[in-house]
C-alpha positions as CSV (number, residue, x, y, z in Angstrom):
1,X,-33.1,19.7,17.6
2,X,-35.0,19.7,20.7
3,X,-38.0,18.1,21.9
4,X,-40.9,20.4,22.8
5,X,-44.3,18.9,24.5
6,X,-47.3,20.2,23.2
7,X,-50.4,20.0,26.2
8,X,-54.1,20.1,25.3
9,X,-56.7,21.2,27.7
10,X,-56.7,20.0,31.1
11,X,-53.9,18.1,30.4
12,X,-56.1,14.9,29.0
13,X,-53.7,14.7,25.5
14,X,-50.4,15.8,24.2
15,X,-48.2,15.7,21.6
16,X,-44.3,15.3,21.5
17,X,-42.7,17.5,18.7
18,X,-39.8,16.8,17.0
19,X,-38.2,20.8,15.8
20,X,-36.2,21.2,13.2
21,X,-35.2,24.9,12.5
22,X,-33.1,25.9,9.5
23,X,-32.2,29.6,9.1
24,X,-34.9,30.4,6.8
25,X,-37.7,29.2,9.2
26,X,-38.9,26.2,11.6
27,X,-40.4,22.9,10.6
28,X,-42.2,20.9,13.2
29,X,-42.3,16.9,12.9
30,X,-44.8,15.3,15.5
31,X,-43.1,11.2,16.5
32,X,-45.1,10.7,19.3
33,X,-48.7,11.2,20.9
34,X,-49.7,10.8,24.1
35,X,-53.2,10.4,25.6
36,X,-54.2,10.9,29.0
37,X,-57.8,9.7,30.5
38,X,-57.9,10.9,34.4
39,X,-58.4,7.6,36.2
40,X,-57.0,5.9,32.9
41,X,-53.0,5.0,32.2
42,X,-51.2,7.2,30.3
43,X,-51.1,5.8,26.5
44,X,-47.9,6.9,24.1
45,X,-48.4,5.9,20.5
46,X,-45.9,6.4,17.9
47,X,-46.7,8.2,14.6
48,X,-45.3,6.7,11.3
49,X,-42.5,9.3,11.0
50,X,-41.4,8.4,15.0
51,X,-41.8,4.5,14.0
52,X,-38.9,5.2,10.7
53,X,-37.0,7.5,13.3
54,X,-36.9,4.8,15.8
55,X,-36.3,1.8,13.4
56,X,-33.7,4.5,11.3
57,X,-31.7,4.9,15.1
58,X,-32.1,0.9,16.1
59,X,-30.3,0.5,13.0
60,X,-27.5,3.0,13.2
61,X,-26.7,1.3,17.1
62,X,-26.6,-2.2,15.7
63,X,-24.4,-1.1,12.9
64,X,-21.8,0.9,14.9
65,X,-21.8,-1.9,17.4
66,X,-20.9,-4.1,14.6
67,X,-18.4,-1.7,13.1
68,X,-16.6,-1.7,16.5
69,X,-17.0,-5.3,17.8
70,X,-14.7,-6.5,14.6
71,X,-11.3,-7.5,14.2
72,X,-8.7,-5.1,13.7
73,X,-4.9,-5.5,12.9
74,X,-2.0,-3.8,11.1
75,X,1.4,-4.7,9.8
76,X,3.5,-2.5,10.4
77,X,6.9,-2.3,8.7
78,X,8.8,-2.8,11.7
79,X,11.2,-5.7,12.6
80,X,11.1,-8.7,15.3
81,X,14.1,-9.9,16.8
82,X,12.7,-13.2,18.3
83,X,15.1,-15.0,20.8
84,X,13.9,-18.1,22.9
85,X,16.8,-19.9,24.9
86,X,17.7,-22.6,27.3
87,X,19.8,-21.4,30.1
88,X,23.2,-23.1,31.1
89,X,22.7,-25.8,34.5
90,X,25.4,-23.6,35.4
91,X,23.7,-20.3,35.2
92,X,22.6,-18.7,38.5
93,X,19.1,-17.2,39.0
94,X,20.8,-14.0,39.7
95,X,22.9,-14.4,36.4
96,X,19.8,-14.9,34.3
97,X,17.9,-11.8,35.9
98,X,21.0,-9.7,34.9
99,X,21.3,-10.5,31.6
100,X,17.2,-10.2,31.4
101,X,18.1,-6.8,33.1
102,X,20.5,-6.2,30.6
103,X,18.3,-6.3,27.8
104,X,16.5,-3.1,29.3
105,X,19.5,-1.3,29.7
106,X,21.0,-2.0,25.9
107,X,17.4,-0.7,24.6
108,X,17.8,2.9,25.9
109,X,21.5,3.2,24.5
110,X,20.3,1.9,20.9
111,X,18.4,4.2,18.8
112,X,15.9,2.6,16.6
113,X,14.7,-0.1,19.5
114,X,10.7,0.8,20.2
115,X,9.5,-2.2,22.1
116,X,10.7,-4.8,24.1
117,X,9.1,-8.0,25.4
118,X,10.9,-10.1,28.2
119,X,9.1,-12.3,29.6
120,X,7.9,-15.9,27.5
121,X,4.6,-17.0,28.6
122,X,4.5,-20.7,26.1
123,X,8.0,-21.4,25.1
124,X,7.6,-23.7,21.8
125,X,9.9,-26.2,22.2
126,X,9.2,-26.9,25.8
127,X,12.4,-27.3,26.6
128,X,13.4,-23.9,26.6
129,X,13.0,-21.7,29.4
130,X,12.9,-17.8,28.6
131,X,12.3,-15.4,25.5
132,X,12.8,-12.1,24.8
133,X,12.0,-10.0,21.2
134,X,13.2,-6.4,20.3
135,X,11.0,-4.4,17.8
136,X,13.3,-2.2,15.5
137,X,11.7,1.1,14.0
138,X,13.5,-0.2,10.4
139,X,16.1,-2.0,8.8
140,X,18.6,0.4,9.5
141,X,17.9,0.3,13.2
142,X,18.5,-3.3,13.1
143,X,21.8,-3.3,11.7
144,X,23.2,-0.6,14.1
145,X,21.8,-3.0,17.0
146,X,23.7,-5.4,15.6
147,X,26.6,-3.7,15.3
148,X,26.2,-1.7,18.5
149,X,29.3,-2.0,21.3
150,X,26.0,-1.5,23.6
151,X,25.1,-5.2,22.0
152,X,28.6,-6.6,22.3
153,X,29.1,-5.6,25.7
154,X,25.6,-7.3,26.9
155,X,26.3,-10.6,24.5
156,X,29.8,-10.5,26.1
157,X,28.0,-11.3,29.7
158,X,24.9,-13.0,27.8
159,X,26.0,-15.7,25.5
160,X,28.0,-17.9,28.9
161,X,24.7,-18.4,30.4
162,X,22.7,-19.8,27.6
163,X,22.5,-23.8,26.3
164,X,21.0,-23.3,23.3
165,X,18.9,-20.5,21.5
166,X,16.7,-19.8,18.4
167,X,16.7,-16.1,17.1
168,X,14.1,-15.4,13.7
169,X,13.7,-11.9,12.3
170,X,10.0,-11.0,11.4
171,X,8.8,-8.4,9.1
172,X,6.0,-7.4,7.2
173,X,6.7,-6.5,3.2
């Protein structure tokens, strides 16, 4: 499609063509006319077809917009390892960065681990101080975490800082 202006003599009216062409010839649909008047302004008038091509195209943007602007969300069939713990009184700042640190490490030696999240924002009950969660590609990659030497090594250093922890497993059906 293109738009092609149309000028009458001396440049006092026009008309704006809408083209169509198909391969078997061209089709010409006029959406706007324009009149000029020397010492007059310039005055654009819509035809009937430009009015449903305007109002047709106002209501494509709104729709799209509204298509876009709503919720969206999956569930995915992965799995959620949710800790949230107290650290020990006795635990050192350094101790607690290591073993944060740690949690890094153990997911690039465990296959199956695809996201990690270490830092708690709200911690629900208050009185714990940190979180982490591990999100496993499947069951299977679960278990081997689990039962990973990677996992026992980094609970082995882990488990003598913490007071008290909660751990839930999450998954959709």
């Amino acid at each position: 499609m293109q738009i092609v202006p149309r000028h009458a003599a001396r440049f006092r009216a026009c008309n704006v063509l809408l083209d169509v062409r198909c391969e078997s010839g061209a089709t010409s649909l006029k959406l706007v006319t324009c009149n000029f008047v020397e010492g007059e302004e310039m005055r654009i008038h819509l035809t009937h077809a430009g009015k449903i091509f305007c109002g047709v195209l106002a209501a494509a943007l709104f729709a799209s917009g509204y298509v876009a602007g709503q919720n969206r969300f999956g569930q995915p069939k992965t799995i959620l390892h949710v800790v949230e713990l107290k650290w020990s009184p006795a635990a050192s700042d350094a101790e607690k960065q290591q073993a944060i640190d740690g949690i890094k490490d153990m997911a690039t030696k465990i296959p199956g681990i695809k996201n990690i999240w270490i830092k708690g924002e709200r911690m629900q009950p208050r009185d714990f101080n940190a979180a982490y969660a591990i999100e496993f590609r499947d069951r299977a990659a679960a278990d081997a975490y689990a039962e990973s030497p990677a996992h026992a090594a980094w609970e082995a250093q882990y488990v003598p800082l913490r007071a008290a922890s909660i751990s839930i497993q999450v998954t959709n059906p």
